[in-house]
C-alpha positions as CSV (number, residue, x, y, z in Angstrom):
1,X,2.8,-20.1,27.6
2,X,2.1,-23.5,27.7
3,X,0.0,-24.2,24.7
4,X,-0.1,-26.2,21.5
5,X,-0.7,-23.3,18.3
6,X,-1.7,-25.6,14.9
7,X,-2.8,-23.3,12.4
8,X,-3.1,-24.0,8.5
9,X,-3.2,-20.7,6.4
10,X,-4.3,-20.0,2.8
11,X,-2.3,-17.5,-0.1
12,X,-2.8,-13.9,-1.4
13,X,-6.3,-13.4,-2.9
14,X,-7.2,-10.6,-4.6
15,X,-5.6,-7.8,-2.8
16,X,-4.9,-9.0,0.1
17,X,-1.6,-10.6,1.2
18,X,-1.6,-14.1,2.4
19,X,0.1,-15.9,5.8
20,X,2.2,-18.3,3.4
21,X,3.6,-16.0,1.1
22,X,5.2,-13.9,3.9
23,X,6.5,-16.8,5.9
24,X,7.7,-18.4,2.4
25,X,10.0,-14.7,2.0
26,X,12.3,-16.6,4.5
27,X,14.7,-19.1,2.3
28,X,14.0,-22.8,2.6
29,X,10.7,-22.0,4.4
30,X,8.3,-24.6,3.4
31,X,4.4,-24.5,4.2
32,X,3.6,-27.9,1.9
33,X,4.2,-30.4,4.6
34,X,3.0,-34.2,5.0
35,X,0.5,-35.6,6.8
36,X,3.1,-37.7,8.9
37,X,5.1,-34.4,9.6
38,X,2.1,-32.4,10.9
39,X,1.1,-34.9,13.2
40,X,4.7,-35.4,14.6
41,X,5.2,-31.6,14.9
42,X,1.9,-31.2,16.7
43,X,3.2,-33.6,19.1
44,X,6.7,-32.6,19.5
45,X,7.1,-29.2,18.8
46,X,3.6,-28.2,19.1
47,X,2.9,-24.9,16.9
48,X,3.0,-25.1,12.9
49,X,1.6,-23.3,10.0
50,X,1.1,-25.1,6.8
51,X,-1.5,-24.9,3.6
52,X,-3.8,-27.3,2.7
53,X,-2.5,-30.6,1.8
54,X,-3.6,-33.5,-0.9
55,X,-5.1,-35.3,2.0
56,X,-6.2,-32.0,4.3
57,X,-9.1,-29.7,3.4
58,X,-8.0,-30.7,-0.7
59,X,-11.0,-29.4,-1.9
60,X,-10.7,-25.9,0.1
61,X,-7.6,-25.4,-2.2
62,X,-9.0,-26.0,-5.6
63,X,-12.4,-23.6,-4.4
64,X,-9.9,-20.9,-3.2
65,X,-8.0,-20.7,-6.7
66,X,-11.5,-20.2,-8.6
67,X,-12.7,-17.7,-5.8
68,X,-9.7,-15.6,-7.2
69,X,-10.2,-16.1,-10.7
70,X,-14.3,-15.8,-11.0
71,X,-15.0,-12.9,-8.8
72,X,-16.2,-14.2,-5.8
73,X,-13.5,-13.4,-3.7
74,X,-15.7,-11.6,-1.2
75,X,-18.4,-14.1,-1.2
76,X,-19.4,-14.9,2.5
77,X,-20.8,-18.0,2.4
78,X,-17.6,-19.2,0.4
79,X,-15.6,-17.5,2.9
80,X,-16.6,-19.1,6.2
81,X,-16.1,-22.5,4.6
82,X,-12.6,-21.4,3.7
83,X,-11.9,-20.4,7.0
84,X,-13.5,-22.8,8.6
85,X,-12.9,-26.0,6.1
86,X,-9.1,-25.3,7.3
87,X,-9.7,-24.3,11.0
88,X,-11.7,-27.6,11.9
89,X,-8.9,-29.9,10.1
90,X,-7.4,-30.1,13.5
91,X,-9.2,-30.7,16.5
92,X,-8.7,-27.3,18.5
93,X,-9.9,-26.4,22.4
94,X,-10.1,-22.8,21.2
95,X,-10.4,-21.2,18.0
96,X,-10.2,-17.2,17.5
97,X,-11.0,-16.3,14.0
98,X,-9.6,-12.3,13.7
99,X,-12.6,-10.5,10.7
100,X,-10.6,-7.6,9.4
101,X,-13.1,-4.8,8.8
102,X,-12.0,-1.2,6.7
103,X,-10.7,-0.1,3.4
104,X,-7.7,-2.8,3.5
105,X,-10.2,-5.7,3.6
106,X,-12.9,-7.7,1.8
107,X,-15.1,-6.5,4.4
108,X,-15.2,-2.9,4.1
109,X,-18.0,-2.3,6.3
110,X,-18.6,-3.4,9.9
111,X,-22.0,-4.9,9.0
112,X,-20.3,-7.4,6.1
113,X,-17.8,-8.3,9.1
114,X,-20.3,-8.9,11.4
115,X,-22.6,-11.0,8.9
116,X,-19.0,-13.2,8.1
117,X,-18.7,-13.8,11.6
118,X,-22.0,-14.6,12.5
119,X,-22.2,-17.1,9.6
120,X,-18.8,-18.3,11.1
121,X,-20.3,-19.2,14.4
122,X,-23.3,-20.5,13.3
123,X,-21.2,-22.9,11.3
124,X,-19.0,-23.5,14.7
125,X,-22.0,-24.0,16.8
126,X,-23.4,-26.7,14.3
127,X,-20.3,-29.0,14.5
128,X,-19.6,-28.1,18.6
129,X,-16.4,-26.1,18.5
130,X,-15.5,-23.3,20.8
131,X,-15.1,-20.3,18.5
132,X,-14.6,-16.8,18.8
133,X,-14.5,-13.9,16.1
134,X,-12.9,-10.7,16.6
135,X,-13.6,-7.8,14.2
136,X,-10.7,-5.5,14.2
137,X,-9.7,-2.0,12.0
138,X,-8.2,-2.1,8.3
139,X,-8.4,1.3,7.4
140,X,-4.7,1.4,8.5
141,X,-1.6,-1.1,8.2
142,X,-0.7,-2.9,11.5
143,X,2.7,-1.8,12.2
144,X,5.2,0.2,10.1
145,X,6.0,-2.6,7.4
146,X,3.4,-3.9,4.5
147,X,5.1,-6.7,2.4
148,X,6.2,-10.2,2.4
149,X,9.7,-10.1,3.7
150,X,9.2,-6.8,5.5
151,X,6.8,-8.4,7.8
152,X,8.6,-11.3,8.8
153,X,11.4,-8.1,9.4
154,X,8.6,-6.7,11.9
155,X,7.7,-9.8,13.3
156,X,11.4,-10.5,13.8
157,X,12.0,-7.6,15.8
158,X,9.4,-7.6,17.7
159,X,10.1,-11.0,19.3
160,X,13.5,-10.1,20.0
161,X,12.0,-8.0,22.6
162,X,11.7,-4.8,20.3
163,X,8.0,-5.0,21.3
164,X,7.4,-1.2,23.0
165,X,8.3,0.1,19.5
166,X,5.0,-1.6,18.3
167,X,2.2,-0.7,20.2
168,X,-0.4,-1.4,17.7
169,X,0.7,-4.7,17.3
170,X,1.4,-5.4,21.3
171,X,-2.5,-4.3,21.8
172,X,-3.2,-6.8,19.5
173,X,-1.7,-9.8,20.4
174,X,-2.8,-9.5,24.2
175,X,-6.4,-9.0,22.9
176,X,-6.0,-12.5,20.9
177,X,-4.4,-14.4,23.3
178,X,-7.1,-13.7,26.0
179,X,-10.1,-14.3,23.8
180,X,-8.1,-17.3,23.0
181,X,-7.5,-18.7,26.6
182,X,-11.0,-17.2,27.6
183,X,-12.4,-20.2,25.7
184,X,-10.0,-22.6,27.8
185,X,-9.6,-21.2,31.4
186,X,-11.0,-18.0,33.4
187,X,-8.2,-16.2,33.2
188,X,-7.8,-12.3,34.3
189,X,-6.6,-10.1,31.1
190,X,-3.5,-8.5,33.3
191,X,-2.5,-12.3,34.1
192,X,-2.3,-12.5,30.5
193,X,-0.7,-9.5,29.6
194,X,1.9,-10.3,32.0
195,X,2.2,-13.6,30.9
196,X,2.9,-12.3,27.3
197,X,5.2,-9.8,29.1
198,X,7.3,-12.3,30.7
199,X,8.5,-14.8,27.5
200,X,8.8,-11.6,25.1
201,X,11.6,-10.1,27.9
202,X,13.0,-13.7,28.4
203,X,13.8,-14.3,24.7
204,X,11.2,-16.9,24.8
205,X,8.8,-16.1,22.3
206,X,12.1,-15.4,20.0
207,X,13.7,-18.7,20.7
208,X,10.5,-20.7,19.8
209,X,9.6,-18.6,16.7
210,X,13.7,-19.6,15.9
211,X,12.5,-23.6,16.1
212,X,9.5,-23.2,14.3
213,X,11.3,-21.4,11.2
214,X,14.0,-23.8,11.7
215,X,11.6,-27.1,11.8
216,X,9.8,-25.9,8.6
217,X,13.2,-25.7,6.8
218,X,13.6,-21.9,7.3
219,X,17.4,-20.3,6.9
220,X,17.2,-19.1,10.6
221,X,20.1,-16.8,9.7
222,X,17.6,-14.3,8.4
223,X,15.9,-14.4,11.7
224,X,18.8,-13.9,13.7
225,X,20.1,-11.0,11.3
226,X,17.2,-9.2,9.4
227,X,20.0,-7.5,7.7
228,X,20.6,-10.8,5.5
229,X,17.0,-10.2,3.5
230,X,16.7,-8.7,0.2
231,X,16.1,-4.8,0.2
232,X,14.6,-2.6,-2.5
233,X,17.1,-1.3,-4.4
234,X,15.6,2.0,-5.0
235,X,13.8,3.5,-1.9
236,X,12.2,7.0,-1.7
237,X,11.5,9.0,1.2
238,X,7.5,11.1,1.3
239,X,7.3,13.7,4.1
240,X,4.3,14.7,5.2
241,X,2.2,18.1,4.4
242,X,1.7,19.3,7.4
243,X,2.2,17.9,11.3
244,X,0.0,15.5,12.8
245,X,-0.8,11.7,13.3
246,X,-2.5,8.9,10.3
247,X,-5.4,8.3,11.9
248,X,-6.5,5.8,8.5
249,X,-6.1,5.7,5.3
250,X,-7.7,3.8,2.0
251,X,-5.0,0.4,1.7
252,X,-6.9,-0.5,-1.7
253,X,-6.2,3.2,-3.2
254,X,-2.0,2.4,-3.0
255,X,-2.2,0.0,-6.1
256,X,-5.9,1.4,-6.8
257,X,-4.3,5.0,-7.7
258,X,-2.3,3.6,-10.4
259,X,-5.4,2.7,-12.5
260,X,-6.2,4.8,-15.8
261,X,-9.9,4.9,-16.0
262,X,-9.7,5.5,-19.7
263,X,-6.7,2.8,-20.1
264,X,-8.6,0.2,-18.0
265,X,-11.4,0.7,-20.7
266,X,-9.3,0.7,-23.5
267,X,-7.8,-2.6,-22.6
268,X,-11.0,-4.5,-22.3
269,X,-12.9,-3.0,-25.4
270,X,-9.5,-3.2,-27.6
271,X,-6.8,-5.4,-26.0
272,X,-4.5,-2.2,-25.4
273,X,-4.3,-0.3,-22.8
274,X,-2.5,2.3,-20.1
275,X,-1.6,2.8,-16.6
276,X,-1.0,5.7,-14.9
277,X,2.3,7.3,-15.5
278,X,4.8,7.3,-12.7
279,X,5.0,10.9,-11.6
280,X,8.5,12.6,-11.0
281,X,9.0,16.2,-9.8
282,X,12.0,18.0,-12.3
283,X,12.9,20.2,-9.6
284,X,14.6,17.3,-8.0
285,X,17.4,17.1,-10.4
286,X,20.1,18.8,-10.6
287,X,19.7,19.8,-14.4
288,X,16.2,19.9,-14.9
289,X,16.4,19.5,-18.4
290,X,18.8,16.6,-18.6
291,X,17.0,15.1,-15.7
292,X,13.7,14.8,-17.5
293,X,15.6,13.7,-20.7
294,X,17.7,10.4,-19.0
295,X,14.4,9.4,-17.2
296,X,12.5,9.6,-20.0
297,X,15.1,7.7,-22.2
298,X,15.6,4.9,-19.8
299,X,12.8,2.5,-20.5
300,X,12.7,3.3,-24.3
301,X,16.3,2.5,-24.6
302,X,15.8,-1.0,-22.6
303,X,13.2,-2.1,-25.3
304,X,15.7,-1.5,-28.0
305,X,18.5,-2.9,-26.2
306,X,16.5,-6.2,-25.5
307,X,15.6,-6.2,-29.1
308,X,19.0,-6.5,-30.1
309,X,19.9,-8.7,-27.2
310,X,17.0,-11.1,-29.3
311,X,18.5,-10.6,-32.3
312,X,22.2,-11.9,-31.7
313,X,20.5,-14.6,-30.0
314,X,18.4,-15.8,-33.0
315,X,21.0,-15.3,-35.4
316,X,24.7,-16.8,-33.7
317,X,22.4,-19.3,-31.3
318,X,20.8,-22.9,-32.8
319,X,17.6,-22.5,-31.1
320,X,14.2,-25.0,-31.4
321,X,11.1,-23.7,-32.9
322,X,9.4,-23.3,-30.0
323,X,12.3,-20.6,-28.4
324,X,12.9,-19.0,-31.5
325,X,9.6,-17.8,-32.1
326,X,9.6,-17.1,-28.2
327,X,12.7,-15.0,-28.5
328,X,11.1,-13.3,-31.8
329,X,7.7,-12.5,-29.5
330,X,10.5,-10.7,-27.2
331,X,11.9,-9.1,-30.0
332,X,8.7,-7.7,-31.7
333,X,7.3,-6.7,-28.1
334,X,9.9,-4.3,-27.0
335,X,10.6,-2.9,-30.8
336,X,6.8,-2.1,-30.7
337,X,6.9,-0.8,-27.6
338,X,10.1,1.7,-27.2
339,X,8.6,2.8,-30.9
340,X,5.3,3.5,-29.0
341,X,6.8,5.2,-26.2
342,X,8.6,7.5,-28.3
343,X,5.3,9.3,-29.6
344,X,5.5,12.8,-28.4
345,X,2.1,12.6,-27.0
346,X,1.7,12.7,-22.7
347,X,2.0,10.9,-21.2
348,X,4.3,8.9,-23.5
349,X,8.1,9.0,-22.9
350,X,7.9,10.8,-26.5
351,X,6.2,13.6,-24.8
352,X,8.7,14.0,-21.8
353,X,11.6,13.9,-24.5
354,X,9.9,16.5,-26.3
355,X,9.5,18.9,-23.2
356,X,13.7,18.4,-22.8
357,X,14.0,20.0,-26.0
358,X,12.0,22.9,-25.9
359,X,12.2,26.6,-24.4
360,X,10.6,27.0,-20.9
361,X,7.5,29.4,-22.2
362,X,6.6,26.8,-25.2
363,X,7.1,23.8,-22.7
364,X,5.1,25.7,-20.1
365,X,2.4,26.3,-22.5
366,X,2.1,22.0,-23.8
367,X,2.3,21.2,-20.1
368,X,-1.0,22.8,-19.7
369,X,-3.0,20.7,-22.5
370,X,-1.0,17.3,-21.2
371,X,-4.4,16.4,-19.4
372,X,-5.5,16.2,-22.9
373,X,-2.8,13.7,-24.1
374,X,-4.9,10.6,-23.4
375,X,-7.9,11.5,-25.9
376,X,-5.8,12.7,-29.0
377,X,-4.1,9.1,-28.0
378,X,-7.5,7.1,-28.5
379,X,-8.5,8.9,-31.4
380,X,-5.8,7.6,-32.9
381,X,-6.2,4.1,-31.8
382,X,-10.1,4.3,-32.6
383,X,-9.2,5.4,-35.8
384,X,-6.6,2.7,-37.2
385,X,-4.4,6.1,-37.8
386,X,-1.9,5.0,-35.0
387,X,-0.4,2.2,-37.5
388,X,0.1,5.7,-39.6
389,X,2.4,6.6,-37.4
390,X,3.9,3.5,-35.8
391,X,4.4,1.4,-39.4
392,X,7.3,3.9,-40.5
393,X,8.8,3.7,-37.1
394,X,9.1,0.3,-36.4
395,X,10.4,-0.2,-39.7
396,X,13.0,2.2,-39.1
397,X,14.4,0.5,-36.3
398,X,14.6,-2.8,-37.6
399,X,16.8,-1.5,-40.6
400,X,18.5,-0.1,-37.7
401,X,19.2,-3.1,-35.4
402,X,19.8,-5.0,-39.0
403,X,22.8,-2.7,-39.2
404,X,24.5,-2.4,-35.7
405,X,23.8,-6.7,-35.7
């Protein structure tokens, strides 16, 4: 459309992804760029994303490390000086500063947002740059995709003139734009919408988001056939209940919901603790029996088998101190675990082995007091009678791997 797009974007924090690591998903991609190359690509090619450099907004990077590791990730005042300490490294005839609000964001309600953005402005005001904040929802994902290299599949797409399959996204960008160009021009939103029309259809927008990856060292091979990134090699399908539309739901609750409330304890007070166990449903399989026994096996055999894999390594490999006792730290971690995980109480592996073995009305009846797994569990940590139990067993298996090695 005409205009000169320099933006420099900051990493993950906390929960939330960040702008670098997705565009860093595409091989070669490189967001660490030099002074000289900025200014040359803001003259040339005009549009860029980068991080903060030794020379640009340095000291933005070292506070946005210690925001993530001192909990004050959601601190405003430390936020609009993030924001802005990057923003205002250029000088910009429009900026548009997008406050996500919802369960997805740091802001969760729409007063936080709205005190972010005024402290934002304020700050804008007091050094005479044309700024505008949007507040938009987070109590649902934008688009279909969440993920690094899924995103940059979505953005992908979408450029390549896929955009009607996107509304959510389409809506967006044609609200951004015009707040963006409002601060330039007086400009009619349909003239902009049409506008934003015209280079999607022409290939455009596609062709310039191709130079862009391409002048940042990006593989534009993956942009020109999503098909070349990596896919999950396990991918599982979850109907809905009942028919209807997702009107929003709680992002944070996704990796939230795999939080044990007593495990989370236990790891702070004693340095050992749980998450929640990944649920399966037996009826799945096609022996339920079996099923439940090979799952259940899986991760308690891999400890073993990396055991040994440490053992042949120590004894037929001349290693150095320093990865000799590394490979021994291997070695006694996943012995300690499988032995652990073999305990027949739920949710332990041991447990779900157990249930293979016995008749459906005995099984049936342990299944009902499994809710009850986790306290007989910290009684026997609280008690020191755990090493009772574990002692024999990991002594067992090293005998064991002593004689198969």
């Amino acid at each position: 459309m005409g205009y000169k797009f320099l933006k420099m974007s900051g990493r993950s924090l906390g929960f939330t992804g960040g702008t670098l690591d997705k565009l860093e998903s595409i091989p070669g991609f490189k967001v660490d760029q030099s002074d000289e190359w900025i200014e040359k690509t803001a003259n040339d090619l005009g549009f860029f994303i980068v991080s903060q450099s030794e020379n640009i907004a340095k000291a933005d990077r070292i506070l946005y490390a210690l925001r993530d590791v001192c909990a004050s990730v959601d601190s405003i005042p430390l936020i609009a000086s993030s924001i802005l300490s990057k923003k205002f490294s250029f000088r910009n005839d429009s900026l548009l500063i997008d406050v996500k609000c919802g369960t997805g964001a740091f802001m969760e309600s729409f007063d936080k947002a709205k005190e972010l953005c005024d402290a934002m402005l304020n700050i804008s005001k007091a050094f005479n740059r044309k700024t505008t904040c949007m507040i938009s929802s987070m109590n649902k994902a934008l688009g279909k995709r969440a993920g690094n290299n899924l995103e940059i599949i979505e953005v992908a797409d979408f450029l390549k003139g896929n955009y009607k399959d996107y509304d959510d996204i389409y809506d967006e960008i044609n609200h951004i734009v015009y707040e963006l160009l409002l601060n330039i021009e007086d400009i009619d939103y349909t003239v902009v919408k049409d506008s934003i029309k015209r280079v999607l259809d022409s290939g455009e927008a596609f062709e310039m988001f191709l130079k862009f990856v391409h002048n940042q060292g990006g593989d534009i091979s993956y942009i020109e056939n999503i098909n070349k990134f990596d896919k999950a090699r396990y991918e599982t399908e979850i109907l809905a209940d009942a028919s209807g539309y997702l009107r929003s739901y709680k992002l944070k609750d996704i990796a939230l919901h795999h939080l044990d409330p007593i495990g989370t304890i236990c790891l702070i007070f004693f340095k050992f603790g749980w998450a929640k166990p990944v649920m399966i449903n037996p009826n799945n399989f096609r022996d339920r029996k079996k099923g439940t026994f090979f799952v259940s096996i899986a991760g308690v055999l891999t400890n073993f088998i990396l055991a040994i894999i440490a053992v042949i390594i120590m004894k037929y490999i001349r290693l150095s101190d320093f990865v000799f006792e590394l490979f021994m730290n291997i070695f006694w971690f996943n012995i300690i675990l499988g032995v652990f995980n073999l305990i027949p109480i739920p949710p332990l592996d041991g447990s779900k082995l157990l249930f293979s073995f016995l008749p459906p009305k005995y099984e049936y009846y342990l299944i009902k007091y499994e809710k009850y797994g986790y306290i007989l569990l910290l009684l026997l940590i609280m008690t020191d009678n755990l090493d009772k139990i574990l002692i024999p067993m990991v002594n067992f298996m090293i005998n064991l791997i002593g004689k198969i090695v």
